[in-house]
C-alpha positions as a printed NumPy array, in Angstrom:
array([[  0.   ,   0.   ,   0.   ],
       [  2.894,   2.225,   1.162],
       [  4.842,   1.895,  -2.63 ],
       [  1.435,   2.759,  -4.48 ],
       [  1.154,   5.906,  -1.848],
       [  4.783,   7.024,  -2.93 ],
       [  3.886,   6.457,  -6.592],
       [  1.092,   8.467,  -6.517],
       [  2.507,  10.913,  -4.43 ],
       [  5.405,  11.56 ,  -7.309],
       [  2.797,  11.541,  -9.953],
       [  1.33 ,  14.481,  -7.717],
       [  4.453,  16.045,  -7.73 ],
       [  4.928,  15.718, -11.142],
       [  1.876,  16.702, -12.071],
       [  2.179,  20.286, -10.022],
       [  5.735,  20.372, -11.83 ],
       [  3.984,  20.008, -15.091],
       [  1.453,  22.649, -14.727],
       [  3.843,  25.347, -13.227],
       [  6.368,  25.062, -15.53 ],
       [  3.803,  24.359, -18.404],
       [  2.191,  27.749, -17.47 ],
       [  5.415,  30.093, -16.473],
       [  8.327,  28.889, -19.288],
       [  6.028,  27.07 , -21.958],
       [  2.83 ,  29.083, -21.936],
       [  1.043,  26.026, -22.168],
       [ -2.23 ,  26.272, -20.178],
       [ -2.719,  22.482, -18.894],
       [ -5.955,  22.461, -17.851],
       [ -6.066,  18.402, -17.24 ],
       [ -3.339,  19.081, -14.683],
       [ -5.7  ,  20.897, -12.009],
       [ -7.993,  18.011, -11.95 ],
       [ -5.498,  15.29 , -11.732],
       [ -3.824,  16.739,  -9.003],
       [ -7.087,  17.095,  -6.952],
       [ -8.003,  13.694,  -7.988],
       [ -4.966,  12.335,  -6.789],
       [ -4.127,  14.332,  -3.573],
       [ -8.195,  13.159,  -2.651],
       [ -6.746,   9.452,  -3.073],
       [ -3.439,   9.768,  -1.056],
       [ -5.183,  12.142,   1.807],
       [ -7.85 ,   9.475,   2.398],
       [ -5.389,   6.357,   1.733],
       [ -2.786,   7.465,   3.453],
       [ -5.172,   8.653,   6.707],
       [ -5.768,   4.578,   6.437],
       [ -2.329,   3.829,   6.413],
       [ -1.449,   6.285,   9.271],
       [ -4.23 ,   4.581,  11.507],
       [ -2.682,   1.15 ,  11.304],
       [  0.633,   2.257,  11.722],
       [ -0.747,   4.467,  15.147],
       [  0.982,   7.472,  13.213],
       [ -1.34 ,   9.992,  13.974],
       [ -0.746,  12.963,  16.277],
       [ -1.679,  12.247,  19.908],
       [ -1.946,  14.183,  22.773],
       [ -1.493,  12.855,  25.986],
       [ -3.367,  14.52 ,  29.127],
       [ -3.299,  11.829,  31.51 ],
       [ -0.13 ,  10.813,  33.146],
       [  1.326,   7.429,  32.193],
       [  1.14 ,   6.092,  35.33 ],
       [ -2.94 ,   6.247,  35.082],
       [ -2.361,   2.227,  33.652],
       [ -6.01 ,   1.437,  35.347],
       [ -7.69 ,   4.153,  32.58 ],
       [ -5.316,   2.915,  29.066],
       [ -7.675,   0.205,  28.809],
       [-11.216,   1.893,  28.714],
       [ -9.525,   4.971,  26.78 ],
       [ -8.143,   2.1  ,  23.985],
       [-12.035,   0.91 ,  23.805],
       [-13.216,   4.408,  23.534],
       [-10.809,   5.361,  20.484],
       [-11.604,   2.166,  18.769],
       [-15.283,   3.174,  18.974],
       [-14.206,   6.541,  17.666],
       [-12.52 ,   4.815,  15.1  ],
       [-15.926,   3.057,  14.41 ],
       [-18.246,   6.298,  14.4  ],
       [-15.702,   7.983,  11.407],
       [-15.071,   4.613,   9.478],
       [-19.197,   4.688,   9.126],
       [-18.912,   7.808,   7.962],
       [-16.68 ,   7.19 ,   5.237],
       [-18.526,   3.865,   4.387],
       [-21.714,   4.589,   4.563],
       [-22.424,   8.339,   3.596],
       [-19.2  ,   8.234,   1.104],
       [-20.79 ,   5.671,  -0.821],
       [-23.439,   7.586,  -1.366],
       [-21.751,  10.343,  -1.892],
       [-19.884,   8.549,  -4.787],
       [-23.031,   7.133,  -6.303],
       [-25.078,  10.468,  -6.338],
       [-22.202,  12.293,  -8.088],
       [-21.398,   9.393, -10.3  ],
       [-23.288,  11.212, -13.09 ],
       [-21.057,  14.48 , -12.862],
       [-17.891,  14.468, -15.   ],
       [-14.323,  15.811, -14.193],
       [-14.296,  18.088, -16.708],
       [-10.653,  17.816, -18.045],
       [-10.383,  14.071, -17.591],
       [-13.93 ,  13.148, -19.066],
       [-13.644,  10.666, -15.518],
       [-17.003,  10.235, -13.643],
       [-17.085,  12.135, -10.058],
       [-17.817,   8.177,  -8.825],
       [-14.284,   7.606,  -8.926],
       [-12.774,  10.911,  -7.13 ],
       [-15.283,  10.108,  -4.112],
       [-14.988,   6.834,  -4.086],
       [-11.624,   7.141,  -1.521],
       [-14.261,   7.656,   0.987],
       [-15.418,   4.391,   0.857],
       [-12.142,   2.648,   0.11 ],
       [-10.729,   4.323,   2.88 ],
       [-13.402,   3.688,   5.196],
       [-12.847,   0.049,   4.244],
       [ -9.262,  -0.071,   4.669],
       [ -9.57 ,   1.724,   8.134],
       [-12.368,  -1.03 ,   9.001],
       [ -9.884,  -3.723,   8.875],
       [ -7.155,  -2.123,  10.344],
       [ -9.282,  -1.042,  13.14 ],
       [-10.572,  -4.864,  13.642],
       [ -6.471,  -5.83 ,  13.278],
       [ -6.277,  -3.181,  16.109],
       [ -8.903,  -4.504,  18.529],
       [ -8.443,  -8.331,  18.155],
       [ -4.064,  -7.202,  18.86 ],
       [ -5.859,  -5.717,  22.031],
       [ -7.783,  -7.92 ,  22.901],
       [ -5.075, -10.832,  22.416],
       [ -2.819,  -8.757,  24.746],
       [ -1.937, -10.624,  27.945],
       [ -2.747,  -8.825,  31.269],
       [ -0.539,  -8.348,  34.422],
       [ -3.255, -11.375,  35.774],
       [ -3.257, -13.692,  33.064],
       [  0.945, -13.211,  32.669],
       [  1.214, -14.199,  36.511],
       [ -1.106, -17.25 ,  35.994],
       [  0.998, -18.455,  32.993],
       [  4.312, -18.129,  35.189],
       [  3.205, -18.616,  38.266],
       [  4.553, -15.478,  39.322],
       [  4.058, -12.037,  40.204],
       [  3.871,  -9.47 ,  37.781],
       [  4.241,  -5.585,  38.742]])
């Protein structure tokens, strides 16, 4: 998922290239260029948001002290169902998004709207089975009690 982020990030990047040195040395006006850059940066934002989730890389802010350990459990379960509440969003009302705007056209691509809001959805998706990978890792995750019961010793 990660290489097909960084390809379409340097077809962004070459696209922005294209259409500012198109318009300021050439005097070409690229029209096409606008739209393909919004269609792609739409795909990598929402794709890449995805990809951040499972890989926990997005920002955090901490307000409780670490040594709260007694509240990381219940605060876990409450950003999972979070996660749950936006990844309906995205599923649900982006699909319909995509289908009522299927019939609209990018105008310099001839390209159906469908496929410019269809992220949504795909990124819902994608953030619906990272966030199950997430929970079932959390659930699976051994407890001071249930390490001390496998060892037969204490765990602090």
């Amino acid at each position: 998922m990660e290489f097909l982020l960084s390809v379409g990030f340097f077809l962004l990047i070459a696209t922005v290239a294209f259409q500012v040195l198109g318009r300021a040395l050439l005097s070409v006006p690229a029209i096409w260029t606008l739209d393909l850059a919004q269609f792609l940066f739409t795909w990598l934002i929402f794709v890449g948001a995805a990809v951040a989730l499972r890989r926990h890389a997005h920002y955090t802010v901490d307000i409780l002290p670490e040594h709260w350990t007694a509240l990381a459990k219940p605060l876990t379960l409450l950003g999972i169902l979070a996660a749950a509440i936006v990844i309906y969003v995205l599923i649900l009302p982006g699909w319909h998004l995509a289908t009522l705007r299927s019939t609209a056209v990018i105008p310099a691509l001839g390209l159906s709207m469908f496929w410019l809001f269809l992220a949504l959805p795909v990124s819902g998706g994608l953030m619906a089975l990272y966030t199950i990978e997430h929970a079932v890792n959390f659930l699976r995750r051994p407890t001071p009690a249930t390490l001390a019961g496998e060892t037969g010793a204490e765990v602090e």
